[in-house]
C-alpha positions as CSV (number, residue, x, y, z in Angstrom):
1,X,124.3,107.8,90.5
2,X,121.9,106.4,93.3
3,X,123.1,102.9,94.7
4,X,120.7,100.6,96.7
5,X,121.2,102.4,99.8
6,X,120.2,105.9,98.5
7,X,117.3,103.8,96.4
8,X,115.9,102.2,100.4
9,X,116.2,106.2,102.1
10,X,114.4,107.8,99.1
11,X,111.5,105.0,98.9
12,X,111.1,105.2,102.8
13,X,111.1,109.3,102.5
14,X,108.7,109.2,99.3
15,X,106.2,107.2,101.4
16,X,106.3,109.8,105.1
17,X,108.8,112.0,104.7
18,X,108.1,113.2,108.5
19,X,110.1,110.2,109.2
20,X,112.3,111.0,112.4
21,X,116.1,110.3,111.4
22,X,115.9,107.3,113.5
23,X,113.0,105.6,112.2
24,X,114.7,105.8,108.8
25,X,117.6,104.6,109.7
26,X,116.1,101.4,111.6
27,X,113.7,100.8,108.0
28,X,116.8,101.2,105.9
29,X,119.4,98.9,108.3
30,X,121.7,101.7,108.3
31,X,122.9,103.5,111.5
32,X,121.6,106.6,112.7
33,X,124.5,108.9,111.6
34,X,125.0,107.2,108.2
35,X,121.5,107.5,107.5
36,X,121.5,111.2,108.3
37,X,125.0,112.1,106.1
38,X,123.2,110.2,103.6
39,X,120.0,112.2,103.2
40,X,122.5,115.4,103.8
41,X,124.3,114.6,101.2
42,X,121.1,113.9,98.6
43,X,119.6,117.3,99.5
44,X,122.5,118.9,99.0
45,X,123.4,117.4,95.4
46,X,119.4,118.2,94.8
47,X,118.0,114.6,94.5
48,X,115.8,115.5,97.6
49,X,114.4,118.6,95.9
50,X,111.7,119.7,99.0
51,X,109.6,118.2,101.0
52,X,105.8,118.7,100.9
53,X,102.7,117.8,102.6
54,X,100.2,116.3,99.6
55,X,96.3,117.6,100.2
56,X,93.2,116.1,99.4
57,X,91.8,118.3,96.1
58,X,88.4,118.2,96.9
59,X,88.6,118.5,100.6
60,X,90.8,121.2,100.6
61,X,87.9,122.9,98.5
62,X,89.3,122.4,95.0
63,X,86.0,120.4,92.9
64,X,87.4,121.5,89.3
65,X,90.4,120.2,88.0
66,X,91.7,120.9,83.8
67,X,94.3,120.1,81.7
68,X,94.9,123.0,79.9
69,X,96.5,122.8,76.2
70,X,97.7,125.9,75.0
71,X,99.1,126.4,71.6
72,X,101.2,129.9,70.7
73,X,100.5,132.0,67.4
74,X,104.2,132.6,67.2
75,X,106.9,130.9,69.1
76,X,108.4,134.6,69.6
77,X,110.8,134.2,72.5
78,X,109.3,137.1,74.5
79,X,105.6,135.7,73.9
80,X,107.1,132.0,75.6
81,X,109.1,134.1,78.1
82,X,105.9,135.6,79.2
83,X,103.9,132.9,79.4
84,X,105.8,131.5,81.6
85,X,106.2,134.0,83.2
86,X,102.7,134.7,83.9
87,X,102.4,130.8,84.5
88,X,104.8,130.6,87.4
89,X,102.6,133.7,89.1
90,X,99.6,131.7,89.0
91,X,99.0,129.4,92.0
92,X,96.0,127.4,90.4
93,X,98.5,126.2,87.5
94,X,100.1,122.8,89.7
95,X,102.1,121.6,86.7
96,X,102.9,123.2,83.4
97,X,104.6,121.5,80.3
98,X,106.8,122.4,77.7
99,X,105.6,119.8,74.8
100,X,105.9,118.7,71.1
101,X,102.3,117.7,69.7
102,X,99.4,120.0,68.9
103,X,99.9,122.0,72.0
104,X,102.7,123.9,73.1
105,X,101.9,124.4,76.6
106,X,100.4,121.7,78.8
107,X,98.6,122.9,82.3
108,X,97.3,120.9,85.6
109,X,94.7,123.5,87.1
110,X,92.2,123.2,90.4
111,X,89.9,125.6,90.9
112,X,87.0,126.0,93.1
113,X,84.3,125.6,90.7
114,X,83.1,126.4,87.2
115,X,82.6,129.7,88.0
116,X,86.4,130.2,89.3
117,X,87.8,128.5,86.2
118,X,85.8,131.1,83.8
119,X,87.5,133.6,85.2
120,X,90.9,132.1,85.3
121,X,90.5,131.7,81.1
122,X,89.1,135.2,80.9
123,X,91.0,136.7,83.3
124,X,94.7,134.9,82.6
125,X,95.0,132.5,79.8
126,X,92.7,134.7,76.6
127,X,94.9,137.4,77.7
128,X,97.9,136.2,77.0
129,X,99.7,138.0,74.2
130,X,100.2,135.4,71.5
131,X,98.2,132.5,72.7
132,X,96.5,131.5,69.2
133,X,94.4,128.2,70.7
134,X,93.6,126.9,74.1
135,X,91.6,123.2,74.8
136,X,90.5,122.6,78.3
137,X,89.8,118.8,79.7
138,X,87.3,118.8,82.2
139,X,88.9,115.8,84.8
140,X,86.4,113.9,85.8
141,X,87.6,111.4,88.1
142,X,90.9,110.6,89.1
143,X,92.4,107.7,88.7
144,X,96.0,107.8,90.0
145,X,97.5,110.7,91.8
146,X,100.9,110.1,92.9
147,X,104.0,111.9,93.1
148,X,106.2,109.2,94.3
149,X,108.8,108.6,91.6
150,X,109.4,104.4,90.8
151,X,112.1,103.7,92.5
152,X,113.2,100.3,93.0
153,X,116.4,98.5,94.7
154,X,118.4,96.6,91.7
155,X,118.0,92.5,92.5
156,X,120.7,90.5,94.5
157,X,121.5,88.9,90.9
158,X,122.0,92.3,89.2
159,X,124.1,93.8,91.9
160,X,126.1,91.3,92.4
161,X,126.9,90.5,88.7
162,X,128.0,94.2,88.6
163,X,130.2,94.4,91.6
């Protein structure tokens, strides 16, 4: 369970995560080597999962983003074991879903252009053994990209009542 001063590191990491241990510590109000045995201690229980560096889409060259729906004939385990397995091979594919609904599978793809994503449907997804349906979802604009989960530090009132 995160408390408040886990909640303050990971909102300050979330926002630049090239933070130097110092400058952390000094946003949080915790001292250098606390700070540090904290963070330690949330990569190591896997809270702090990786860090990353988030790229433009389009300036990195990326103009077509999908959402890819993908429904199995048969939920046979090897046809799912596959698919994923062929999913985790494929760099284009940013996100992919396990989901209940009309679609089995749910893909975030970029691509270069039109052209690129042709061949990623001809090439990968229509040769997937037992994929029976697959919708595509052109993105057109985005709205809200982030990647920063909500955290938020419980109010005075709430942490204090359960003390």
């Amino acid at each position: 369970m995160l408390d408040d001063r886990d909640r303050r590191i990971l909102i300050e990491l979330q926002r630049d995560s090239r933070l130097t241990t110092q400058e952390l510590s000094d946003r949080v109000g915790m001292s250098t080597s606390a700070c540090w045995r904290r963070v330690k201690a949330l990569e190591e229980s896997g809270v702090i999962d990786r860090y990353a560096v988030i790229l433009n889409t389009r300036k990195a060259g990326f103009g077509l983003s999908s959402m890819v729906h993908v429904s199995l004939a048969r939920h046979e385990q090897e046809n799912v074991d596959e698919f994923i397995r062929e999913v985790l091979r494929h760099p284009e594919v940013l996100e992919c879903f396990a989901t209940s609904g009309e679609a089995d599978f749910h893909l975030r793809v970029v691509v270069e252009d039109i052209d690129a994503y042709n061949h990623f449907l001809d090439e990968f997804i229509f040769r997937l053994p037992g994929v029976s349906q697959v919708r595509s979802n052109i993105v057109l604009k985005e709205i809200k990209a982030d990647t920063a989960l909500p955290l938020q530090e419980k109010p005075a009132s709430v942490r204090s009542f359960r003390s």
